[in-house]
C-alpha positions in Angstrom: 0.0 0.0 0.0 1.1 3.5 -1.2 1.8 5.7 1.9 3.6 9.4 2.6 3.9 10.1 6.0 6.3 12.4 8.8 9.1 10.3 10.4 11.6 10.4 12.8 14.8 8.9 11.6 17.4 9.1 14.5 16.4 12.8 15.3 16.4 13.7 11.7 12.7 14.7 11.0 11.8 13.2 7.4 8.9 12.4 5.4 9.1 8.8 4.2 7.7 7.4 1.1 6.1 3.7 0.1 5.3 3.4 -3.2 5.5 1.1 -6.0 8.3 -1.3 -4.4 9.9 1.3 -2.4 10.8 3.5 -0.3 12.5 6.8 0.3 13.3 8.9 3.0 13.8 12.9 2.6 15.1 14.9 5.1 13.4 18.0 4.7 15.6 20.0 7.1 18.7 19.1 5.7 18.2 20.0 2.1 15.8 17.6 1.5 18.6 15.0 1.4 16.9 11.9 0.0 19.7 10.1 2.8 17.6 6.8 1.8 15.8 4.7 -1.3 15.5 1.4 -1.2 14.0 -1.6 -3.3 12.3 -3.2 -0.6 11.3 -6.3 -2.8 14.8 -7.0 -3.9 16.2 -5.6 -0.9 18.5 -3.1 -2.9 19.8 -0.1 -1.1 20.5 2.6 -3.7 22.3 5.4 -1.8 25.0 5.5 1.3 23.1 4.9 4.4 23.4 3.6 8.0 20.4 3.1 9.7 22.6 4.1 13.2 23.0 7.5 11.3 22.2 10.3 14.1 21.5 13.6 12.8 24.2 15.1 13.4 26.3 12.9 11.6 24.8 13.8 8.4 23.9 17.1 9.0 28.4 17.6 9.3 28.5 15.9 6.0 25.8 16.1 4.4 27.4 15.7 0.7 28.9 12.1 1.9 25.2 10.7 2.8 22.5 10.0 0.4 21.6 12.6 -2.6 22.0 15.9 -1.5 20.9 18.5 -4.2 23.7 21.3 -4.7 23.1 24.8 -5.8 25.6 25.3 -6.9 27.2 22.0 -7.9 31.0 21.7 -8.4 33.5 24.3 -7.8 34.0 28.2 -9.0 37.4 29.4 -9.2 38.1 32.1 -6.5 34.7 32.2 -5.6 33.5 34.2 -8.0 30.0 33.9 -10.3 29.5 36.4 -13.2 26.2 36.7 -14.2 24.8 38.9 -17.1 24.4 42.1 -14.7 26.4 41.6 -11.9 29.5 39.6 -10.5 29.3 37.9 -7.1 31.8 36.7 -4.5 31.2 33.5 -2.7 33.4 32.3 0.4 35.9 30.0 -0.9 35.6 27.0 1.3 37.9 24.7 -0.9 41.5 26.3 -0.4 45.3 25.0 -0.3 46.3 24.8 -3.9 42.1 25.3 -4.9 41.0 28.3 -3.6 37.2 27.4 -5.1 33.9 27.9 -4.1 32.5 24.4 -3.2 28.9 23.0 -3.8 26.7 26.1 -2.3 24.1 26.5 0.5 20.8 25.0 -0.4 21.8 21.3 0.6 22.3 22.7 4.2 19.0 24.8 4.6 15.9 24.1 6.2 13.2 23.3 4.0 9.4 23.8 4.9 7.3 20.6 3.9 4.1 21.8 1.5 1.9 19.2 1.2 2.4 15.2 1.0 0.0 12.6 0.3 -0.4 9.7 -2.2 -2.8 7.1 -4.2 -3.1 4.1 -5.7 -0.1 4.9 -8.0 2.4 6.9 -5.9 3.2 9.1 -2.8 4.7 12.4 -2.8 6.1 15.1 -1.2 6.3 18.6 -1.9 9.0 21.5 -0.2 9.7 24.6 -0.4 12.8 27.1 0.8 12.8 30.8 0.6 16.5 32.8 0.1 16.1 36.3 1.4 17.9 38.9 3.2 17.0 36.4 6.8 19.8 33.8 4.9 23.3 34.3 5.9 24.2 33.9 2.6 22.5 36.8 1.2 25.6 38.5 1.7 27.5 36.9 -0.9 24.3 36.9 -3.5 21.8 39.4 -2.7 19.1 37.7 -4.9 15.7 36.2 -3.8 14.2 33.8 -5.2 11.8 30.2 -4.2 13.2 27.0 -4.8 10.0 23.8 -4.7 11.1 20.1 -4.9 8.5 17.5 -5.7 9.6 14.1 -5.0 7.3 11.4 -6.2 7.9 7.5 -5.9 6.1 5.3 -8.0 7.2 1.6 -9.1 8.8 3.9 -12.2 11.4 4.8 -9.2 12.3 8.1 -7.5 12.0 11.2 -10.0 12.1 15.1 -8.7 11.0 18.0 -10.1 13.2 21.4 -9.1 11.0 24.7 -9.6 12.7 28.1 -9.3 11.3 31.7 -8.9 13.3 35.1 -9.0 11.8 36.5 -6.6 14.1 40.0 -7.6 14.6 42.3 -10.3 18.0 40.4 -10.6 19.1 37.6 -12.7 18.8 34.6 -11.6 21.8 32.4 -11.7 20.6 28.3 -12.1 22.9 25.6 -11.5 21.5 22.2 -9.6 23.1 18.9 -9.1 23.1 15.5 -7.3 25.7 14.7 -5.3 24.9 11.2 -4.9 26.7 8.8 -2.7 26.3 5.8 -4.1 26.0 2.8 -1.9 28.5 -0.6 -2.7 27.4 -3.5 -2.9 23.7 -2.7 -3.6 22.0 -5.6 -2.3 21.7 -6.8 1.0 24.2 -9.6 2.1 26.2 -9.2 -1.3 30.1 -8.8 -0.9 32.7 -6.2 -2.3 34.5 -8.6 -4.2 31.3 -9.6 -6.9 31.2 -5.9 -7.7 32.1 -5.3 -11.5 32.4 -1.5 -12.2 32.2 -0.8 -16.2 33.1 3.0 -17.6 33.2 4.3 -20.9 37.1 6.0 -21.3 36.5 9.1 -23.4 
């Protein structure tokens, strides 16, 4: 039976979906790090997880756990972001030899949960996070703007939608990615050794 519903994981507040074979666990208040999605009829686990996991453990790492959603992903040189009418300075957080800014604020912030439900087909959630002037990183990019995930499991799998507004008369810089930590071996009692890892080489 499909269900959506608000969790405790550990002291990690979450909503956890069942749907269509699995389930998924996003923590809201971290990002809305999916930090769990498992295939509970093969009993594959997808992502990094340990169900002893307090929330604190994730919460100091949260790009190491689960799939975190970065804005931005990957790295700017020096810090800086150059949009079409303005140039911004982000903290560089990646220094020694680097001296990059590192994967952004949004997989740290606190998301507010909108509405989740589901039906005979899947279960859902809905969030929503607001940057203003209130976000300590303001300062280093003074533009608002509304950021809504939809996370909807289904026995298709896990798929999110992203939705952002400019909130400003600014332009609005996008850039989103997955971080995701990939768990090895997937399924439940296999070993390290069976795994086979094909890449292309380009």
């Amino acid at each position: 039976m499909n269900n959506a519903k608000m969790i405790n994981f550990n002291g990690t507040p979450c909503v956890e979906l069942t749907a269509g074979g699995y389930t998924a666990l996003i923590a809201y208040e971290i990002g809305c790090n999916v930090i769990r999605l498992r295939n509970t009829e093969h009993a594959v686990e997808f992502f990094r997880f340990n169900s002893d996991n307090p929330a604190e453990t994730i919460i100091s790492s949260p790009e190491v756990w689960g799939m975190p959603t970065l804005y931005f992903p990957n790295r700017l040189a020096d810090g800086v972001l150059k949009t079409s009418d303005a140039e911004y300075h982000w903290p560089v957080n990646e220094k020694n030899h680097y001296n990059n800014h590192i994967h952004g604020f949004l997989h740290k912030r606190v998301h507010n949960v909108e509405e989740y439900s589901s039906d005979e087909k899947s279960a859902w959630v809905r969030t929503k996070f607001v940057f203003d002037s209130n976000d300590e990183f303001y300062q280093y990019m003074p533009v608002d703007f509304t950021v809504e995930y939809t996370f909807t499991l289904s026995e298709d799998g896990l798929k999110q939608d992203i939705k952002f507004t400019n909130n400003s008369e600014k332009v609005l810089p996008v850039s989103i990615g997955s971080h995701t930590a990939m768990a090895a071996p997937f399924v439940d009692g296999a070993k390290l050794a069976d795994i086979r890892l094909q890449v292309p080489a380009m």
